[in-house]
C-alpha positions in Angstrom: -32.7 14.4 13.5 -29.7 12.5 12.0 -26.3 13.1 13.7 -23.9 12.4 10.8 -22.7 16.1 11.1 -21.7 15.4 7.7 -21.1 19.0 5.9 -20.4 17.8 2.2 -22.4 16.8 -1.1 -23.0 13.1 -1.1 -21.3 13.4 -4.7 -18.0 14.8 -2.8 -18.6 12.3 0.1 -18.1 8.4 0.8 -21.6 7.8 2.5 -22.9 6.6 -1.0 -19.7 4.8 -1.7 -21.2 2.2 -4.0 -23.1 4.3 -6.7 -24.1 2.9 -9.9 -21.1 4.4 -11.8 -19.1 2.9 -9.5 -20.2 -0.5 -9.4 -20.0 -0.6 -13.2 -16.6 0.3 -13.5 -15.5 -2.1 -10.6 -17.1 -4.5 -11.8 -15.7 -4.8 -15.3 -12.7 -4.1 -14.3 -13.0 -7.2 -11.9 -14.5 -9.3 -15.2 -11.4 -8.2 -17.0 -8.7 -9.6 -15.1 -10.8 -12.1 -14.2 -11.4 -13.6 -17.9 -7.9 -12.7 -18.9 -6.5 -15.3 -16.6 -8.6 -17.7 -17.1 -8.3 -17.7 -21.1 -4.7 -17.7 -20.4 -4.7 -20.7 -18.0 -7.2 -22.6 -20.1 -6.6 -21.9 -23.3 -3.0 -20.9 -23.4 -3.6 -17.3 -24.7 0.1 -16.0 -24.2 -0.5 -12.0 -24.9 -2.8 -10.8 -22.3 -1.5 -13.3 -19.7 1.8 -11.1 -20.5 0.5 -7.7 -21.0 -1.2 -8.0 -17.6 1.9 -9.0 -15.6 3.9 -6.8 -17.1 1.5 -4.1 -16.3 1.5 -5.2 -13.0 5.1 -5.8 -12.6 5.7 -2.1 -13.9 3.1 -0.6 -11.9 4.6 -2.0 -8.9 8.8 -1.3 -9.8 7.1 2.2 -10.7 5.9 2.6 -7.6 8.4 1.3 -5.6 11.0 3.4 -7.5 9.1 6.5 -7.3 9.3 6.3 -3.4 13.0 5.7 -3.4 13.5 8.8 -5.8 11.2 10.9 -3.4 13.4 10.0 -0.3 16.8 10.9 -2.7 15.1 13.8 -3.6 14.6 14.8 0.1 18.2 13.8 1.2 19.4 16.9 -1.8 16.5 19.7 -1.8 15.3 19.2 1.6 13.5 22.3 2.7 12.8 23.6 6.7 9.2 25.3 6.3 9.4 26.1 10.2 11.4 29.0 12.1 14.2 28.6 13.7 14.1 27.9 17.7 15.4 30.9 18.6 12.8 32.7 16.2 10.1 31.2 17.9 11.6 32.0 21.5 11.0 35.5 20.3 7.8 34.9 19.0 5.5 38.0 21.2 2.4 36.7 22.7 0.4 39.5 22.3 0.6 38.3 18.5 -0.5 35.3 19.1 -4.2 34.5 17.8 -6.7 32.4 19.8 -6.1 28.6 18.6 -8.0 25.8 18.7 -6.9 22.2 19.5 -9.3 19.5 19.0 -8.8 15.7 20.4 -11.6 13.1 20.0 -11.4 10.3 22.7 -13.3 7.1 22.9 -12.3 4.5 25.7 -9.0 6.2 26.7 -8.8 6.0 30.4 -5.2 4.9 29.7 -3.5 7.8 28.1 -5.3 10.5 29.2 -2.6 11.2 32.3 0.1 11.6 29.8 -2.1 13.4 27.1 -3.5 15.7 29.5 0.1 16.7 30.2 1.3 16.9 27.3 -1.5 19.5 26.4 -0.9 21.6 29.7 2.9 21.8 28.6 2.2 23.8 25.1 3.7 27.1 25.3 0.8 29.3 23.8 -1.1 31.8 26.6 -3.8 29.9 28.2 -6.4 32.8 27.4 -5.7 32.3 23.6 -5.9 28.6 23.5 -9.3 26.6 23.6 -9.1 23.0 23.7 -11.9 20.8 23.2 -12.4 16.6 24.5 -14.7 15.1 22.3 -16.8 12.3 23.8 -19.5 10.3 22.6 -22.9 10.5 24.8 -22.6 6.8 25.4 -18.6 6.7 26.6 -19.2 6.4 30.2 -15.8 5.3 30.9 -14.3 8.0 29.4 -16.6 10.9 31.1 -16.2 8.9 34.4 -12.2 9.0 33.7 -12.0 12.4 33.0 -14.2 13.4 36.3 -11.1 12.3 38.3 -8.7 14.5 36.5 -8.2 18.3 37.6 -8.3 19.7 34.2 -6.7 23.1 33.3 -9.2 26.2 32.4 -8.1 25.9 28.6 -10.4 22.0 28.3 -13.4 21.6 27.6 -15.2 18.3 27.4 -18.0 18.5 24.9 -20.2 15.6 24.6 -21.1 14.7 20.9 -24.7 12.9 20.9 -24.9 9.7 19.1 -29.0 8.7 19.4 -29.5 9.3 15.8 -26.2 8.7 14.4 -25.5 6.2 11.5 -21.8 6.1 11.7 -19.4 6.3 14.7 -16.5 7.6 13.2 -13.4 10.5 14.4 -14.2 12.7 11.5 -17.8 12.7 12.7 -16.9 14.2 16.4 -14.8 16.7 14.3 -17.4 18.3 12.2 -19.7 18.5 15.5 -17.5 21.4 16.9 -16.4 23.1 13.6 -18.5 25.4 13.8 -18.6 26.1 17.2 -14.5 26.5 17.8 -13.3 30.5 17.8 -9.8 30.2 17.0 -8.5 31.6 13.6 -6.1 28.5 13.6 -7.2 24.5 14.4 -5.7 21.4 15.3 -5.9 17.5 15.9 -4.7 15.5 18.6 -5.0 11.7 19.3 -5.2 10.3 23.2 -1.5 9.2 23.0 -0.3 12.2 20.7 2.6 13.8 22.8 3.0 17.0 20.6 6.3 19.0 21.0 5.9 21.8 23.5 6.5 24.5 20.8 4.4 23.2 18.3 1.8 25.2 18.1 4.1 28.5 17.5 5.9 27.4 14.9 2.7 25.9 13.1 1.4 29.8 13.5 5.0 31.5 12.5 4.9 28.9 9.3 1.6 30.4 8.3 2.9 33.8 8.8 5.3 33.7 6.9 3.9 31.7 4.1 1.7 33.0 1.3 -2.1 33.0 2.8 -2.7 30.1 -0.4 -1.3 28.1 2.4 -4.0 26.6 4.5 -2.6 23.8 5.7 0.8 22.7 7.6 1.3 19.2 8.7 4.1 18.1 11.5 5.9 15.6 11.8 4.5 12.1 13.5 7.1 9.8 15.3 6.9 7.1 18.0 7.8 6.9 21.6 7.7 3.3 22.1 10.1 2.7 19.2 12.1 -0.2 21.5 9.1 -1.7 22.9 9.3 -5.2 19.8 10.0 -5.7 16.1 6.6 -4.6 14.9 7.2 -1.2 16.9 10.8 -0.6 15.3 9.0 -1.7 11.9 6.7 1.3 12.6 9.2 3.8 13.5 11.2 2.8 10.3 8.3 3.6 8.2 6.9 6.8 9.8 11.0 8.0 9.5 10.5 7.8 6.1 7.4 8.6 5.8 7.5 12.0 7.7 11.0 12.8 7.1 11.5 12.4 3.6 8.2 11.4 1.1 6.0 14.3 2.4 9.1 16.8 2.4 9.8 15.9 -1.1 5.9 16.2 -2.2 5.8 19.3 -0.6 8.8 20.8 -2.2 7.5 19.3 -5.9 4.3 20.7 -5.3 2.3 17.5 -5.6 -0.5 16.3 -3.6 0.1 15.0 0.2 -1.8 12.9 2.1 -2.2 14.4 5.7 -0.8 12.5 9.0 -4.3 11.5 11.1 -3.3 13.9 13.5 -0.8 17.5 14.2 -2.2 18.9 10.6 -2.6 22.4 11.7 -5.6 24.1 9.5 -6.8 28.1 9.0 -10.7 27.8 10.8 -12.1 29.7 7.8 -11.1 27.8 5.2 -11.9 24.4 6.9 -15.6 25.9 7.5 -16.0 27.0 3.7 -15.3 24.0 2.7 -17.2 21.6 4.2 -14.7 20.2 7.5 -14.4 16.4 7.0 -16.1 13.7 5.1 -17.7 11.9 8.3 -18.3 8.7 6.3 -14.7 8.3 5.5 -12.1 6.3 7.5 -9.1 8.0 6.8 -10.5 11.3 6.7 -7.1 13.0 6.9 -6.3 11.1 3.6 -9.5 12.5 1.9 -8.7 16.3 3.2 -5.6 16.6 2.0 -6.3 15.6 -1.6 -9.7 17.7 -1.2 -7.5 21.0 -0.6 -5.3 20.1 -3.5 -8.1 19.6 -6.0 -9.4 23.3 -4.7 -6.0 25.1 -5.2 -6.9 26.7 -8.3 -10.4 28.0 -6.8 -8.6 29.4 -3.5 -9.0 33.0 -4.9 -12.8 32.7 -4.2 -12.3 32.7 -0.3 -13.0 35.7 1.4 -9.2 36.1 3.3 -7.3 35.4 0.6 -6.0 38.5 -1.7 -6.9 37.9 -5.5 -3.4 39.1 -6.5 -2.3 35.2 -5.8 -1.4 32.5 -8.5 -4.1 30.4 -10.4 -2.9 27.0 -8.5 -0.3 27.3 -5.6 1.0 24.8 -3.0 -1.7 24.8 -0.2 -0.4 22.3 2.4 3.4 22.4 3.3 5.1 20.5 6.0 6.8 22.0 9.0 9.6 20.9 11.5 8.0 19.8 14.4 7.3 16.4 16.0 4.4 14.7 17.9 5.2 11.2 19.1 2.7 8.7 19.4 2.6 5.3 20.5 2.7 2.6 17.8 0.9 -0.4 18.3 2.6 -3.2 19.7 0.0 -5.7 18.8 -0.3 -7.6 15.4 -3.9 -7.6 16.1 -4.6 -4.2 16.8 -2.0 -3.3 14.2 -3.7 -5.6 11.4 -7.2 -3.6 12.5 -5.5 -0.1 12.1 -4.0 -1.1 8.9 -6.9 -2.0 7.4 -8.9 0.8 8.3 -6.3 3.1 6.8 -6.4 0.8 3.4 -9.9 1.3 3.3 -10.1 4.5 3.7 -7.7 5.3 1.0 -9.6 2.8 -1.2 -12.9 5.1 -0.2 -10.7 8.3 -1.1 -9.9 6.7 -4.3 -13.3 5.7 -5.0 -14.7 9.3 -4.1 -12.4 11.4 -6.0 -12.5 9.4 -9.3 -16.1 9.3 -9.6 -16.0 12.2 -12.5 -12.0 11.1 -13.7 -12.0 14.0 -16.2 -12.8 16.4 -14.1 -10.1 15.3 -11.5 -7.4 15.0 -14.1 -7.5 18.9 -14.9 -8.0 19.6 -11.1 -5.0 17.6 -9.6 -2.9 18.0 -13.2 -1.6 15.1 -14.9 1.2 14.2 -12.6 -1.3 15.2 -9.6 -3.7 12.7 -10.5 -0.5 10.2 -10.7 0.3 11.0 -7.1 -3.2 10.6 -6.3 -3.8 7.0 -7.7 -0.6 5.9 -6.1 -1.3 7.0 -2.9 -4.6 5.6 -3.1 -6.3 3.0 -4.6 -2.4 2.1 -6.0 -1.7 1.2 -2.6 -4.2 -2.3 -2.0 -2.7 -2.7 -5.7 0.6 -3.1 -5.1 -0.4 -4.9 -1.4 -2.5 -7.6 -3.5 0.8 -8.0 -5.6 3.0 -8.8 -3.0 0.7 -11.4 -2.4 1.2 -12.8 -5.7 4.6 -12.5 -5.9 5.5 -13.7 -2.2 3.5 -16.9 -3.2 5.6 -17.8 -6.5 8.8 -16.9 -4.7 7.5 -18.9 -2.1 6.7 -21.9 -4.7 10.2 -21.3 -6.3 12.1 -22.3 -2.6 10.0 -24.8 -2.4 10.2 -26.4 -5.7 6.3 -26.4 -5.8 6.1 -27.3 -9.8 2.4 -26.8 -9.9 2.6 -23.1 -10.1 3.5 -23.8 -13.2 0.0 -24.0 -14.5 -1.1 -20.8 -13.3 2.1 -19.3 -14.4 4.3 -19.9 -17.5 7.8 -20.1 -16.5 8.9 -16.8 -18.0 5.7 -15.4 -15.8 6.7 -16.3 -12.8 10.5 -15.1 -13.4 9.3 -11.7 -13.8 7.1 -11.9 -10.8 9.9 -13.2 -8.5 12.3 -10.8 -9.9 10.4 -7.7 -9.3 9.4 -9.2 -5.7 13.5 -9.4 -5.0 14.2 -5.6 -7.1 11.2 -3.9 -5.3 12.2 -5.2 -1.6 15.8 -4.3 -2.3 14.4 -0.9 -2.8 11.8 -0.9 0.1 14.2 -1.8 2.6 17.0 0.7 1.2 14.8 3.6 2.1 13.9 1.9 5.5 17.3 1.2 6.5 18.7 4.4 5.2 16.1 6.6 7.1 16.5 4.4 10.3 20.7 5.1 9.9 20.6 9.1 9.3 18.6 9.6 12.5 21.3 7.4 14.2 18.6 4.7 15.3 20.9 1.7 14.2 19.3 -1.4 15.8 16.0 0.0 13.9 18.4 -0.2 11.0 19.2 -3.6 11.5 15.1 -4.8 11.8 14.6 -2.9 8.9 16.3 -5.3 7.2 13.6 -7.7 7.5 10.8 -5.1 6.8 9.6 -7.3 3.8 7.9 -9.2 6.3 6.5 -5.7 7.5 5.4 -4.9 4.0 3.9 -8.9 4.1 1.6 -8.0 6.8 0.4 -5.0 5.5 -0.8 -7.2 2.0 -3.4 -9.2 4.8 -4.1 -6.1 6.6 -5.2 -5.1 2.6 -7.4 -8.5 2.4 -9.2 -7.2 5.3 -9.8 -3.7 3.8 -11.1 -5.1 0.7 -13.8 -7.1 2.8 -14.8 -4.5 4.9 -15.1 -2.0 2.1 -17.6 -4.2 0.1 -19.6 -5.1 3.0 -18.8 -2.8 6.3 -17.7 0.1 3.9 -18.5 2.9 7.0 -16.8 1.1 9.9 -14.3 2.3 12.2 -12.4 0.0 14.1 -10.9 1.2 17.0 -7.3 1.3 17.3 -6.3 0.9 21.4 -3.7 2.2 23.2 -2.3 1.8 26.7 -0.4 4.7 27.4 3.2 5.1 28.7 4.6 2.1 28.3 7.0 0.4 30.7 10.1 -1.6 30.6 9.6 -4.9 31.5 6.7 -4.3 28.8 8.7 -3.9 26.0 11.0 -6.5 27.1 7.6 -8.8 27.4 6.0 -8.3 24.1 9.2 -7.6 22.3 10.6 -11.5 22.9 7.5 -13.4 21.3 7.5 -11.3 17.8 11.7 -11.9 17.7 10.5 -15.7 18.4 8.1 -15.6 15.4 10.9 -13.5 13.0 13.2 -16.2 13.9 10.9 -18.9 12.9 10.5 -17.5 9.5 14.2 -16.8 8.7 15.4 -20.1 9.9 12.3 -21.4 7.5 13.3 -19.4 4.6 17.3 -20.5 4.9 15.8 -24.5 4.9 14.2 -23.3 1.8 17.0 -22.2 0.2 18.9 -24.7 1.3 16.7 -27.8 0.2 15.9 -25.9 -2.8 20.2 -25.5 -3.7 20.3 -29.2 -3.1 17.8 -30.0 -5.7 19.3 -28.2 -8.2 22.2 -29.9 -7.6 21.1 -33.4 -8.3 19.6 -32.2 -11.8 22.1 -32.4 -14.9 20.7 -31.2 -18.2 22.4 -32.0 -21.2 23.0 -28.5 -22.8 20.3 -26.8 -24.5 16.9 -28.7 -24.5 16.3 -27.2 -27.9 19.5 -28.7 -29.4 18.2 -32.4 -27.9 15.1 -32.6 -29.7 16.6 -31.0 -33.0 19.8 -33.4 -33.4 18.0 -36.7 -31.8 18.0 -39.9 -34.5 15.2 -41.6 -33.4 11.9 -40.8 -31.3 13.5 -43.0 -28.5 16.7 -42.8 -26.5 17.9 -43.0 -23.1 16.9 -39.8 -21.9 13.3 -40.4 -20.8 10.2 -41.8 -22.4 7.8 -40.5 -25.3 4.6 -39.5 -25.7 2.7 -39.0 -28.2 -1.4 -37.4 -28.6 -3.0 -34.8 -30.6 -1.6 -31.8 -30.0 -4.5 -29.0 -30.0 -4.2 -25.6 -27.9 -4.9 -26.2 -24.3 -4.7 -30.1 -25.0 -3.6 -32.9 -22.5 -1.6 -35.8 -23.9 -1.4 -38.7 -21.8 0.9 -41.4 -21.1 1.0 -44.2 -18.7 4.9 -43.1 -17.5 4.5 -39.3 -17.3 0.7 -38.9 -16.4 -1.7 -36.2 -17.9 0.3 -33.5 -19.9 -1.2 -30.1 -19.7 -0.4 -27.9 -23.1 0.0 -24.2 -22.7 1.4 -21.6 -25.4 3.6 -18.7 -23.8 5.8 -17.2 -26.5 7.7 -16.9 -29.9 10.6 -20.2 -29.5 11.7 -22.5 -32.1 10.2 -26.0 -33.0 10.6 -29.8 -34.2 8.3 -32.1 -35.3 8.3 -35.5 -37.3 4.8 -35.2 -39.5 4.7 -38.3 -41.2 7.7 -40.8 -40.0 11.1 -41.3 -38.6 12.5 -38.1 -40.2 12.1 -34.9 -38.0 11.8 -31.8 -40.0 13.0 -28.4 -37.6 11.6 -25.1 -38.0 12.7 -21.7 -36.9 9.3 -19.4 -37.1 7.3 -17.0 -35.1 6.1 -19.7 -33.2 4.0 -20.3 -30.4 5.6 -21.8 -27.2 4.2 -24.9 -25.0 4.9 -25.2 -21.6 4.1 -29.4 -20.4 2.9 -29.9 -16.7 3.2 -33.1 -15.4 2.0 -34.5 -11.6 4.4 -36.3 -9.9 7.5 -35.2 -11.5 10.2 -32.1 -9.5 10.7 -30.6 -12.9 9.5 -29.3 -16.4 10.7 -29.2 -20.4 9.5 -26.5 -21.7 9.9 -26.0 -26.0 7.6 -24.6 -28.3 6.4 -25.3 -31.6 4.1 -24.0 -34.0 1.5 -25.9 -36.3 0.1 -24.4 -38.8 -1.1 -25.7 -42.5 2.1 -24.4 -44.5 4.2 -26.4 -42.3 2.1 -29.6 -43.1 2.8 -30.4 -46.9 1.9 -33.9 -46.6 -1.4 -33.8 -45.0 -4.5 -32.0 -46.7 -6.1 -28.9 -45.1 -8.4 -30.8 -42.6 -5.1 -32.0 -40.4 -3.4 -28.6 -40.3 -4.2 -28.6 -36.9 -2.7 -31.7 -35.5 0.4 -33.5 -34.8 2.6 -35.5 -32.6 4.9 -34.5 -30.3 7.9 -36.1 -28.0 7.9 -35.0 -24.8 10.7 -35.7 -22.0 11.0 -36.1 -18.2 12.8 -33.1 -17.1 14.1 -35.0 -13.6 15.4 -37.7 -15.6 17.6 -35.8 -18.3 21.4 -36.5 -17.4 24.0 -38.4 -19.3 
């Protein structure tokens, strides 16, 4: 007997991940890109080389701006879904249905004090609350841990049997109880979740008083260990703006939200007609929420819910409540709890686009959009910031040999959308750390580019795993409470490493401000080569070759030339002796790479057999050229 516990169609779930459908569309997708920069790089085709980047470079500003107008959105429409304190206080118990609270632990013998604390703290009446431990067969440490605690009437420690079991995963321990649980109302917990003590009321009073289309309610998620080191206050940042002001303003437009792994309250009955979780899934609270979306329009089909109700409603909303948590302190165990998350919105994306059609007309147009973003446009715009860290890297640094990957207007879109985007990215950050009055977060957040850095390797890992661990869940650890001198600890060697970079990065600039210095060009390079007398003059040496598309010309001063064509730019050749004939046309550019040198010419010309009325039809395509050193062009 197989232990997956896995309630779904294979078609709906990520077990199958790699189907045929799916490999073919990845894979020419993959071809695509693939051959488009490599015919641009060696054979100078300009147009895709540009359409691709600026598809890229939009995608990512698009993205980056659509963030910054959810968090404005949420600073002016902002909406409390929750009741008010004093609503709750009144809040009778003999209302009060029985609820369920549900907190898989694997190798916690660290948090449990705190956690078991937290949970005995929950004002609800212990008869109408039922709170279940899950624990694998095979966790010794944990069953041995939780031996020595005296735990209150309202725990139960259920152990989930793993002999058969193909995956080792959280959702998988959920679905093993769904069907077992009594309470009309269900939630998640984590080991160092540290929910607030009126949590569960207000998640009950929000359903109350919300239309029964709503199913779902997610709290807040915030950190306790905010102070503990950079990567900690990086974190909080994030999650501020994350919890406080994205989700709010999704909620409020109606648009699709991506559950918080844990405090998403759910109705039992619904969860249980549905199918629970996808146990194959990594980020299984990703894959929920955009499963309940997609089912809006079919709610009416559930037995509680009154047919009166609209075609397509909002069926998750967020409430006002917090659970802290502890952030991970560790790049390692960060970069392993990243990744997971990337993959499992990567196995999301994969799942729910298997039939696109059909998941265009059940998210809606701007649904779907949401979707992809959130998704499989996440490792996009991660991979991106690799590329464009790396050219803004090489522009510092004056490494010239970017230059034949990317033509010079290429790379100035890339650098500039790195610098717009990050202005934006740390705006939100900053501005989400300053209205909760957290003000040395604030100040980190200014460096949260280098938070946003990480992230694009955590995204390298994901992309591994998926291909060839797609199913693997990598345990994220935590230690608990966490003390003073510990934060004090781990919080000195990241500031060491942040000041390593910065002090890096202002050499960089530095160096890079000096070279520019040194370098006088004598106006316009175009107006040089259309006003000069003679092929030689005291601005640098010529050479001269065959000039075909993707060409070298060589020369014994300058090295091996590379040819590439990048745009529409005026021209000036001397076909047949000392005079030089210039030509304004729609032209095709040439960028010249040469080893060796700190610099580059770039001018374009065009050849084509109008131009060439003294040669017969079988030389249209060649010509000479003069080409100059671009360090050595100073008066």
């Amino acid at each position: 007997m197989q232990t997956d516990f896995l309630f779904l169609k294979d078609e709906l779930s990520a077990k199958n991940l790699w189907q045929s459908s799916t490999n073919l569309i990845a894979l020419t997708v993959l071809a695509g890109i693939a051959a488009t920069a490599y015919l641009a790089y060696r054979y100078g085709i300009a147009g895709p080389a540009f359409a691709l980047s600026l598809t890229a470079a939009g995608f990512y500003l698009g993205a980056i701006l659509f963030r910054f107008l959810l968090f404005a959105f949420s600073l002016i429409q902002i909406r409390k879904n929750s009741a008010a304190k004093s609503i709750v206080q009144q809040c009778s118990d003999k209302e009060l249905p029985v609820y369920t609270v549900l907190v898989p632990l694997r190798h916690e013998v660290k948090a449990l004090p705190g956690l078991i604390e937290a949970l005995n703290n929950l004002d609800w009446p212990e008869d109408r609350l039922e709170i279940f431990f899950l624990v694998d067969d095979d966790d010794d440490i944990t069953q041995d841990a939780l031996k020595k605690h005296v735990l209150p009437h309202c725990i139960q420690v259920m152990i989930i049997p793993t002999a058969d079991a193909l995956i080792r995963s959280k959702p998988r321990v959920l679905n093993a109880i769904l069907f077992q649980v009594s309470g009309e109302f269900l939630t998640i917990y984590d080991a160092e979740d540290r929910p607030e003590q009126n949590q569960l009321k207000k998640a009950y009073l929000t359903f109350r008083d919300s239309p029964e289309e709503i199913v779902c309610v997610q709290a807040r998620l915030d950190y306790y260990n905010e102070r503990q080191n950079i990567l900690t206050r990086w974190f909080t940042a994030e999650y501020a703006s994350w919890f406080g002001y994205t989700l709010p303003a999704l909620d409020c437009l109606g648009l699709p939200i991506p559950l918080g792994g844990t405090s998403n309250h759910l109705r039992v009955e619904f969860l249980q007609k549905i199918g629970g979780w996808d146990s194959y899934n990594v980020t299984e609270d990703c894959e929920l929420g955009m499963r309940i979306y997609r089912m809006r329009g079919r709610m009416k089909i559930m037995s509680y819910l009154p047919h009166k109700q609209e075609e397509k409603g909002r069926p998750i909303r967020v409430f006002d409540s917090v659970t802290y948590e502890e952030a991970t302190s560790q790049l390692k165990n960060w970069i392993r709890q990243r990744s997971r998350w990337i993959k499992g919105f990567l196995q999301t994306f994969i799942v729910h686009t298997r039939n696109p059609l059909k998941a265009v007309r059940e998210f809606g147009v701007c649904g779907f959009a949401v979707f992809i973003f959130f998704t499989g446009g996440t490792a996009v715009i991660h991979l991106m910031n690799i590329i464009f860290w790396t050219l803004s890297i090489a522009w510092l640094f004056n490494w010239n040999f970017i230059y034949a990957f990317f033509p010079p207007a290429l790379h100035q879109i890339h650098v500039f959308t790195l610098i717009f985007g990050n202005a934006f990215f740390i705006l939100i950050h900053v501005l989400s750390a300053l209205i909760e009055k957290r003000f040395l977060t604030a100040l980190f957040a200014l460096f949260i580019p280098l938070y946003w850095l990480l992230m694009a390797i955590a995204c390298l890992k994901a992309i591994w795993q998926l291909i060839f661990k797609p199913h693997f869940w990598e345990k994220t650890m935590h230690f608990g409470e966490i003390k003073k001198q510990e934060e004090v600890k781990n919080g000195m060697a990241v500031k060491k490493i942040l000041i390593i970079v910065i002090a890096a990065l202002a050499l960089a600039v530095c160096k890079n401000s000096a070279d520019a210095a040194n370098v006088s060009f004598p106006g316009s390079v175009w107006s040089e080569l259309k006003t000069q007398a003679s092929p030689l003059n005291n601005y640098g040496a010529m050479a001269e070759g065959v000039v075909e598309q993707g060409a070298e010309l060589s020369d014994a001063s300058l090295g091996k030339l590379r040819i590439n064509f990048f745009g529409e730019l005026k021209y000036s050749f001397n076909p047949n002796g000392p005079t030089w004939y210039n030509y304004t046309a729609p032209g095709i550019g040439i960028r010249l790479e040469y080893p060796g040198q700190k610099s580059f010419v770039r001018f374009g010309f065009k050849i084509s057999q109008e131009n060439w009325q003294d040669h017969d039809s079988n030389t249209a395509a060649t010509g000479f050229i003069t080409v100059y050193r671009g360090w050595n062009l100073s008066k």
